[in-house]
C-alpha positions in Angstrom: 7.0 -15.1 -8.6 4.8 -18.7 -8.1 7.8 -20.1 -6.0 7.5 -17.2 -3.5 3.5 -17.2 -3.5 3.4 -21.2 -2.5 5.7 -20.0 0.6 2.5 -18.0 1.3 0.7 -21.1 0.2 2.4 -23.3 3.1 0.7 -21.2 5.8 -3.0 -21.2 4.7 -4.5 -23.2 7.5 -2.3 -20.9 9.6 -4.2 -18.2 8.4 -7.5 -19.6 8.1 -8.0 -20.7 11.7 -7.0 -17.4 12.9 -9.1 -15.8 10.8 -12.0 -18.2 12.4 -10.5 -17.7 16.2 -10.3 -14.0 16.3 -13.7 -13.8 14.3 -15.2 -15.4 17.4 -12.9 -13.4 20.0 -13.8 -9.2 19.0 -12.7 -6.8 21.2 -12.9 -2.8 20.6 -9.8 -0.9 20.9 -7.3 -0.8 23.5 -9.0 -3.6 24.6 -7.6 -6.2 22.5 -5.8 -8.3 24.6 -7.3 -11.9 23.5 -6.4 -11.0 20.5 -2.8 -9.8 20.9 -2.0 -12.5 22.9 -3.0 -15.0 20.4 -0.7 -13.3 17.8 2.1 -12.9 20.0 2.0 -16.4 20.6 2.0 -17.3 17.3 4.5 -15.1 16.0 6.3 -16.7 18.6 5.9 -20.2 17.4 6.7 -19.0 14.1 10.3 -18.4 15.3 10.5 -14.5 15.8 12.3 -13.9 19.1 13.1 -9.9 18.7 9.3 -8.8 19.2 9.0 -5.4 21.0 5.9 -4.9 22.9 3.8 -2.2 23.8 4.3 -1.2 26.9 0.8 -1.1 29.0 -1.3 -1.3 25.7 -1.8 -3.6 23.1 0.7 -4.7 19.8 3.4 -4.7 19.0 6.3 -4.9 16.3 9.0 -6.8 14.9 12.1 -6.6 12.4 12.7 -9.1 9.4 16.2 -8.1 8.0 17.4 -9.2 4.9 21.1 -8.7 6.2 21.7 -6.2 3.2 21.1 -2.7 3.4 18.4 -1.2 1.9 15.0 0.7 3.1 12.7 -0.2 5.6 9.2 -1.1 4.3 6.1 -1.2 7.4 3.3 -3.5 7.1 0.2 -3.2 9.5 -2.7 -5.2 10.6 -5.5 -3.5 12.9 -6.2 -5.9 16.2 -9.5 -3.9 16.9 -12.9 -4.8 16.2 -15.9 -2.7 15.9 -19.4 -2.6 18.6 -22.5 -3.2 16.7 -24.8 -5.1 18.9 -27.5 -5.8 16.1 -24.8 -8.2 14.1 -26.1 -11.9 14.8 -22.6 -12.7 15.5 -21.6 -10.1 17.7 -20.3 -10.6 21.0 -23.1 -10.9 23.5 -21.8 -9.2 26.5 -20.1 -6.4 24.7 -21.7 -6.4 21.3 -18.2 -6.3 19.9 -17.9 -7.6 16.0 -15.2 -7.7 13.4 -17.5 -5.9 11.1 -14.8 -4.2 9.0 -12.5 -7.2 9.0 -9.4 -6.2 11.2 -9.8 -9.6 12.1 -8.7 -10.9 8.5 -5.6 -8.1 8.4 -4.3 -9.9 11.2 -5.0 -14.0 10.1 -3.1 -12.4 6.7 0.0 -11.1 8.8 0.6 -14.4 10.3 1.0 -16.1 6.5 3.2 -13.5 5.2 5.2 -13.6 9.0 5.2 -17.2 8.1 6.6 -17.0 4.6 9.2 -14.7 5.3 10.7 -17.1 7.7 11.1 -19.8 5.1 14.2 -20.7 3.6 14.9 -18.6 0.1 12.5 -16.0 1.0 14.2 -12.9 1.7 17.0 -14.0 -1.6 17.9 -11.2 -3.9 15.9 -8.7 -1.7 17.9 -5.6 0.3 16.7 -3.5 3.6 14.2 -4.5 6.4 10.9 -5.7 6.6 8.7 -4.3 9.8 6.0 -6.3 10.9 3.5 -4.2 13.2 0.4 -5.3 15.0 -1.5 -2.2 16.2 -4.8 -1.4 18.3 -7.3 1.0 18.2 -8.1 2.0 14.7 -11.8 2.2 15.0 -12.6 5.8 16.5 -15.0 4.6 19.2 -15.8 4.8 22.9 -14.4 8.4 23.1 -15.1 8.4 26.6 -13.0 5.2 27.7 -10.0 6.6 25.3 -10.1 10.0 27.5 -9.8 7.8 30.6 -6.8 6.7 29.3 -5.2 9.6 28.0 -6.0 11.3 31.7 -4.3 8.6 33.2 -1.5 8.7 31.3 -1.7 5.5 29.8 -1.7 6.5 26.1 -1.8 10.0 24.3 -3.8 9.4 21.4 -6.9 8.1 21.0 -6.1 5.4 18.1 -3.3 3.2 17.4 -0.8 5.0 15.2 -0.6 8.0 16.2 0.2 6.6 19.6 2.7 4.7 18.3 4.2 7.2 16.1 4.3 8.9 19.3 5.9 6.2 21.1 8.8 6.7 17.9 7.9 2.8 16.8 8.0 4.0 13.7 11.4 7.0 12.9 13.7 3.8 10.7 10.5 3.5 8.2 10.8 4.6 4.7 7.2 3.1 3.2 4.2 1.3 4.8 1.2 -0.5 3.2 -1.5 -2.3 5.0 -4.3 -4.6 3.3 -8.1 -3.9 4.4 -11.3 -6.0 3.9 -13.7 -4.7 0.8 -17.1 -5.8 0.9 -18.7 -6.6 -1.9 -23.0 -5.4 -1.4 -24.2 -7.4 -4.4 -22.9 -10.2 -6.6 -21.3 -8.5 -9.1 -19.0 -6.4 -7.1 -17.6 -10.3 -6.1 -15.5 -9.8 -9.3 -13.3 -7.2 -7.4 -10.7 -9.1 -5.9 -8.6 -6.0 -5.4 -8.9 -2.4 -5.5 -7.7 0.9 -4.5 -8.7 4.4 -3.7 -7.1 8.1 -4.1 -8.0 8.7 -0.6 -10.1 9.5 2.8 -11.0 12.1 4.7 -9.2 12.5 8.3 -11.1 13.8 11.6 -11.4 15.3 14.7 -13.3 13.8 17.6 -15.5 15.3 19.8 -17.4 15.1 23.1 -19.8 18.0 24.1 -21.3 18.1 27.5 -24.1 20.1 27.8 -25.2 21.0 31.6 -28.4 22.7 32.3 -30.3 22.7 35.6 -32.8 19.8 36.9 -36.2 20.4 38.5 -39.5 18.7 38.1 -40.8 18.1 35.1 -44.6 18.3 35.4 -44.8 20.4 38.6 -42.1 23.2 38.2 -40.2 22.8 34.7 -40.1 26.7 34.7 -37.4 26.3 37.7 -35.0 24.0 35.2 -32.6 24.6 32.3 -33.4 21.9 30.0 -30.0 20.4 28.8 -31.9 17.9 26.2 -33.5 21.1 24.2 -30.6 23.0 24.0 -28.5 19.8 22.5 -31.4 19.4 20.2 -31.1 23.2 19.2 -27.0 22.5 19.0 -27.6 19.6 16.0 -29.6 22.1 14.1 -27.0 24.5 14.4 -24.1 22.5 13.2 -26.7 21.1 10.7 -27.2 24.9 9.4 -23.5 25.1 9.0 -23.2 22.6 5.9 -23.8 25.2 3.4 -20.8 27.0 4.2 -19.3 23.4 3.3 -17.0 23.5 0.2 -17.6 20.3 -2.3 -13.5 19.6 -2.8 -13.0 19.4 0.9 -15.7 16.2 1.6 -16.7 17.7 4.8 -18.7 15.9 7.2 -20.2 16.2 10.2 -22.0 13.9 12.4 -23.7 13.4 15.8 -25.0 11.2 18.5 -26.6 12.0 22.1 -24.8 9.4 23.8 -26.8 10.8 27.1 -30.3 12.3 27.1 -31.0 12.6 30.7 -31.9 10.5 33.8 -35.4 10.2 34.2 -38.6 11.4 32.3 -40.4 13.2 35.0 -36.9 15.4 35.4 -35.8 18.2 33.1 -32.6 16.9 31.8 -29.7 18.5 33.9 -26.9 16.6 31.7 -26.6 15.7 27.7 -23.5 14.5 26.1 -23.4 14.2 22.2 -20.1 12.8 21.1 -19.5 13.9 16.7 -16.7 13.7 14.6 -15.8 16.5 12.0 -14.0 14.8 8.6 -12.6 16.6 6.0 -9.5 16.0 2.9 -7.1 18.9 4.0 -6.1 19.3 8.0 -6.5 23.1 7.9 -9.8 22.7 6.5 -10.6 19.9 9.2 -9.5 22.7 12.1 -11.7 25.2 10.6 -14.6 23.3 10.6 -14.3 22.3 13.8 -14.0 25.7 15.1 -17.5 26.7 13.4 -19.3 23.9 14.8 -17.6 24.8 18.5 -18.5 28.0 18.0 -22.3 26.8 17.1 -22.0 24.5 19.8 -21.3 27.5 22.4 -23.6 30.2 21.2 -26.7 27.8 21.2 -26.3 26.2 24.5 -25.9 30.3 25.8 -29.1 30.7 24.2 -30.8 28.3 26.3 -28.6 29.2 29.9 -26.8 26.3 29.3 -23.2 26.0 30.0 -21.3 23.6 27.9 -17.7 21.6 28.4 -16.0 20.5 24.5 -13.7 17.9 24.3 -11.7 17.8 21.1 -9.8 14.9 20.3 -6.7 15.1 17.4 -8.3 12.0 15.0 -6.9 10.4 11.8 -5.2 12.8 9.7 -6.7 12.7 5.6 -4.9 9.5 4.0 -3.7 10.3 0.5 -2.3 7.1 -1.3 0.9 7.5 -2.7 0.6 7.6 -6.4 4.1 5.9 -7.2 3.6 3.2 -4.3 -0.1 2.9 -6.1 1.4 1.9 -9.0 3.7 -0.8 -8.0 0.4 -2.2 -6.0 -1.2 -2.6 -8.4 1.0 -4.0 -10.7 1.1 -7.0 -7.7 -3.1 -7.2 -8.1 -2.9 -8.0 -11.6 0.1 -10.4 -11.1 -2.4 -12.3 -8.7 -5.6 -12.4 -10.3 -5.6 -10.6 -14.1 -6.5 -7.3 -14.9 -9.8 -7.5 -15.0 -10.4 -8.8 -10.9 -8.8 -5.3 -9.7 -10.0 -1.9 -9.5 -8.3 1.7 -9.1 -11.2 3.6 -7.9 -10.0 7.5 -9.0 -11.8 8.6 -6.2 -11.9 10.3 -2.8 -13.3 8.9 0.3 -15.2 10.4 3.1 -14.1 8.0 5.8 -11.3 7.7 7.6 -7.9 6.0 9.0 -5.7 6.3 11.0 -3.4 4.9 8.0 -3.9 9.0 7.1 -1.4 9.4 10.1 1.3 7.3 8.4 0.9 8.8 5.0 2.1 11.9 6.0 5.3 10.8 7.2 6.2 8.5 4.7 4.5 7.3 1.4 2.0 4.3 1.9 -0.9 2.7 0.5 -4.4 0.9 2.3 -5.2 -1.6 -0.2 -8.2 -3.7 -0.6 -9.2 -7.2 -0.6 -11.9 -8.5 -1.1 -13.8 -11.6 0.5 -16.1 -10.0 2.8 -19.7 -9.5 2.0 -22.7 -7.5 3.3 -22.0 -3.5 4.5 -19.2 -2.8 6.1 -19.9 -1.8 9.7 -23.2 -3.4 9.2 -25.6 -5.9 10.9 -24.8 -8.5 7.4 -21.2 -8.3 7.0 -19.2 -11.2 7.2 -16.6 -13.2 5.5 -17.4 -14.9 2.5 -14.0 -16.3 0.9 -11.5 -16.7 3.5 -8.9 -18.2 1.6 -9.1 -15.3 -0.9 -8.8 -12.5 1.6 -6.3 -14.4 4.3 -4.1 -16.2 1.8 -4.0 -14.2 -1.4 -3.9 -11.1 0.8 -0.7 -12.3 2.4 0.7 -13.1 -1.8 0.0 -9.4 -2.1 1.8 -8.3 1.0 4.6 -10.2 0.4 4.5 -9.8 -3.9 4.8 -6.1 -3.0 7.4 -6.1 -0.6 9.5 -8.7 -3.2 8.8 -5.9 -6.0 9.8 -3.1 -3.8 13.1 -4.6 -2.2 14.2 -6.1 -4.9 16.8 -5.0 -7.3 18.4 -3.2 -4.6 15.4 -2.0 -3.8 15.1 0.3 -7.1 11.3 0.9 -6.8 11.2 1.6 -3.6 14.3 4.2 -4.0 12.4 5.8 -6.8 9.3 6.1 -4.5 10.7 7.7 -1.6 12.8 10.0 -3.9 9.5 11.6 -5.2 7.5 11.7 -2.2 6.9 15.3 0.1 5.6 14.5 3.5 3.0 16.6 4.7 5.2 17.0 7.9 9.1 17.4 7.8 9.2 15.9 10.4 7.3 13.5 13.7 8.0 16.7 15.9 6.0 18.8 13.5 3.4 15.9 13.4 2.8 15.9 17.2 2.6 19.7 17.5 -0.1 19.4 14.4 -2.4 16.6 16.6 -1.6 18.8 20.1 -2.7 22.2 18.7 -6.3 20.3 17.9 -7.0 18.6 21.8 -9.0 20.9 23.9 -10.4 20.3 27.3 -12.6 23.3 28.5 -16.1 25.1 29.4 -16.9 27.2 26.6 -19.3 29.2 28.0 -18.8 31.5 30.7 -21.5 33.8 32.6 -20.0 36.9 33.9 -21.1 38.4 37.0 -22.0 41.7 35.2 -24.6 39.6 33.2 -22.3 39.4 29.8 -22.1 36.3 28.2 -18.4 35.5 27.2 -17.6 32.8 24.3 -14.2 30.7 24.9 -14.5 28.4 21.8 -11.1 28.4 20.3 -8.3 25.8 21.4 -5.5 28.7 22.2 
């Protein structure tokens, strides 16, 4: 395998200054267009010519075939950065920051784009090799994403689900992509690679709570305060935890993105965006219909009237066991047994990489490289070369293992796997039956109170 890793090899300063440039250039999702134009271009110079673009959003794809038949194996990298405007290297206007390393997915891409181009590479492997730049996997700025989705610009409100939508995806047969670990003290360095069972998936969530302004000193008796009947709705959803079940890794948590408008005026308007995360979807919708419910009875106990937003997330990511095991069989290949980690282990977060995985089997590896906390004011990259350039040996070591052979392991793989969904129809209907756009709370004329929480 040494010959095919120093095709990897040839592309490091490829790699490393785009790991430097788009470090420098974050932007949040959707928004990526620095970014996307700086790949493009390089894909471009790199030779591909059959690039399909997104139409009126960022990424794109393309479509490295081998010129035998065979199975069609999707590799990702995430344009998006993060907004943290404490990082000291954040953007200063927009406080944007690659603070989870999207940024290195994508300097990784371009050496494995690279190597696959190079004479000798694709020899003795079968099928197609998808290449796929995609936005918008961080779930932030809820409101901007709605903007969007009213205008018709996108339907989903992160990156592959929109483009599973937009069918980019009906010829795969496996995905992978690489993430960023960061290491939080010196010892955890020693990981070069690692893997998880898992992460949670979610559902979005804007509440707008609308009360009634008056004066604040002079005549607060004459307002509804919006402000203490969000407060009231945190407690509630907080009371709901117990009713929590450990196996499912529920969570639930809040911010008041809008507190009011000026002191000396009872708050009129509050707006708390939350996301609800959980390992099984049904679970996931269940919760989230408790804490709407929560939501509507407590801002009715305070007169308020109250407008939910749901937004479909990232569906739970479970890493597929087979595909697992042929990853990791690439980790120790590259750096020895004792530099990698399975991690038997669920994780609360979540991905939109949950959407793929329940099409088709896939994995989110880990490299490591990056230091600090991830989504933190002291992340950054450490090692470069070890996350760009041995991250692209891994993509393409696991692509050569899969393909190879007439693509026996990946054959066997796909032969075991169930999708969650038969089929991307079914998938759709799943994320449409969770978006909900409506007042919750309605005052009858008679007096009665009447409760409209459920998405119908």
């Amino acid at each position: 395998m040494n010959k095919y890793y120093d095709y990897v090899e040839k592309f490091k300063d490829l790699m490393l200054t785009a790991e430097r440039y788009i470090w420098t250039n974050p932007e949040p999702g959707y928004k990526e267009y620095k970014t996307n134009e700086y790949m493009l271009k390089k894909f471009e110079e790199l030779g591909y010519t059959n690039i399909v673009k997104a139409d009126n959003i960022t990424g794109f794809y393309t479509v490295v075939d081998t010129g035998r038949p065979g199975p069609t194996v999707l590799v990702l990298a995430e344009l998006d950065s993060l907004i943290n405007k404490n990082h000291p290297e954040c953007d200063k206007e927009t406080g944007a920051v690659h603070n989870c390393g999207h940024h290195v997915q994508c300097s990784a891409m371009l050496g494995l784009a690279g190597a696959l181009k190079e004479e000798g590479a694709l020899d003795g492997l079968c099928g197609k090799i998808k290449l796929c730049v995609v936005p918008a996997e961080e779930g932030i700025e809820i409101t901007y994403r709605k903007e969007l989705i009213k205008k018709g610009v996108i339907k989903y409100a992160t990156g592959k689900p929109e483009f599973i939508a937009r069918r980019f995806f009906d010829d795969v047969d496996l995905a992978f992509m690489l993430h960023t670990g960061a290491a939080t003290k010196p010892e955890d360095e020693k990981v070069l690679f690692s893997l998880t069972k898992g992460h949670n998936g979610n559902i979005r969530k804007k509440t707008t709570v609308i009360g009634k302004s008056a004066h604040a000193g002079a005549h607060p008796e004459d307002g509804i305060n919006a402000l203490n009947a969000a407060s009231l709705i945190i407690v509630a959803i907080n009371s709901l935890r117990e009713t929590f079940t450990e196996s499912n890794f529920a969570r639930v948590h809040s911010i008041i993105t809008k507190g009011g408008d000026a002191v000396n005026a009872v708050p009129n308007e509050v707006v708390i965006e939350s996301y609800i995360r959980a390992a099984n979807p049904i679970v996931n919708k269940s919760i989230n219909e408790k804490v709407n419910r929560a939501i509507s009875a407590t801002a009715a106990s305070i007169g308020c009237k109250v407008k939910i937003e749901d937004i479909a997330g990232s569906e739970a990511l479970n890493e597929d066991a087979n595909l697992r095991e042929v990853a990791l069989e690439v980790f120790e290949e590259l750096v020895g047994k004792d530099s990698y980690i399975y991690h038997d282990k669920w994780m609360a977060s979540s991905t939109d990489m949950g959407d793929i995985s329940t099409l088709f089997p896939s994995i989110h590896a880990y490299v490591g490289g990056a230091y600090g906390t991830s989504h933190g004011i002291d992340y950054y990259i450490k090692n470069p070369y070890h996350a760009c350039v041995n991250g692209a040996k891994f993509e393409y070591g696991l692509i050569r293992k899969l393909l190879e052979n007439n693509a026996k392991r990946a054959k066997d793989i796909m032969s075991k796997f169930t999708p969650v969904f038969n089929s991307v129809e079914d998938y759709l209907a799943h994320k449409d039956s969770i978006n909900m756009e409506k007042e919750t709370v309605i005052y009858n004329e008679d007096g009665t109170i009447t409760l409209d929480f459920k998405n119908k």
